[in-house]
TORKOL-714713 format. One line per 5 residues: number of its first residue (from 1); for each residue y negated, x negated, z of C-alpha. Coordinates in steps of 0.1 Angstrom, whole numbers, plus 5000, padded with zeros to 4 digits. Layout:
<atoms>
NUM> Y X Z; ...
</atoms>
This chain:
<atoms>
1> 7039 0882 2875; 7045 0886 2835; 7015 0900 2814; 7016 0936 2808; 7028 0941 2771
6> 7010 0961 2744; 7030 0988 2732; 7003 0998 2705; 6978 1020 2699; 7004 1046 2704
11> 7013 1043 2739; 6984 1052 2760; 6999 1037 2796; 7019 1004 2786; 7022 0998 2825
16> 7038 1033 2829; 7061 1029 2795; 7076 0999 2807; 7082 1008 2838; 7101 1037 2827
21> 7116 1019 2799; 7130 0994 2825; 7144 1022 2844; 7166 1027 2816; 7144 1056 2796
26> 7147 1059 2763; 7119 1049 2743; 7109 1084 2732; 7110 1100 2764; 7089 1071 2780
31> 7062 1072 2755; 7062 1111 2756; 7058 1109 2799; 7032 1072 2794; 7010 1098 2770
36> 7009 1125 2789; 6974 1124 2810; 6978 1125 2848; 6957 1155 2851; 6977 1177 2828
41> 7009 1163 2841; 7025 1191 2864; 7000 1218 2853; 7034 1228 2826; 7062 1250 2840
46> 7069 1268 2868; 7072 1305 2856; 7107 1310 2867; 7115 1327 2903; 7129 1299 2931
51> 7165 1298 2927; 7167 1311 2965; 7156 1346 2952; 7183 1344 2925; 7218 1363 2933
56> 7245 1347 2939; 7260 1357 2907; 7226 1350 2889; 7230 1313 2901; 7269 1314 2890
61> 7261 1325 2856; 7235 1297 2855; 7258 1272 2867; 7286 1282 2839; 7259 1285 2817
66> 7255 1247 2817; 7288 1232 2826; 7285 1229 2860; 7327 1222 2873; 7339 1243 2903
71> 7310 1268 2908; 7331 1297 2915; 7342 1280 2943; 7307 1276 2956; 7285 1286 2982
76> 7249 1297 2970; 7233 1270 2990; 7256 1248 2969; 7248 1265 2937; 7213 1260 2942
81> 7215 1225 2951; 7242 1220 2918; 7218 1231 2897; 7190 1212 2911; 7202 1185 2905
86> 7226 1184 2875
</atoms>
């Protein structure tokens, strides 16, 4: 198994930096993630309602909003699921 490499005193988790990084992440966004300490990591967020309380035209707007291809044609459960993972 290779040595772990030292990223510098500006990477806090080299392990988790080049694991991302070899995941194809760019080099920002996996020092921004390797920095962030575990405890604080999913504390961010959250405030918006779950997409299943949104209208369907809520979720259409959204969808258009963000370039999502065919969404009039959609159901909601395929809205939601669009959007969840676009």
């Amino acid at each position: 198994m290779p040595a772990k490499k030292d990223h510098g005193p500006q990477i806090k988790d080299d392990a988790q930096y080049e694991a991302l990084r070899e995941q194809g992440e760019s080099k920002e966004k996996a020092a921004r993630i390797a920095n962030t300490p575990r405890s604080a990591a999913g504390q961010r967020g959250g405030e918006a309602p779950a997409y299943e309380s949104w209208s369907k035209n809520d979720l259409d707007d959204k969808a258009r909003e963000i370039g999502i291809d065919d969404h009039a044609q959609m159901s909601k459960d395929e809205l939601i699921d669009a959007l969840r993972n676009h």
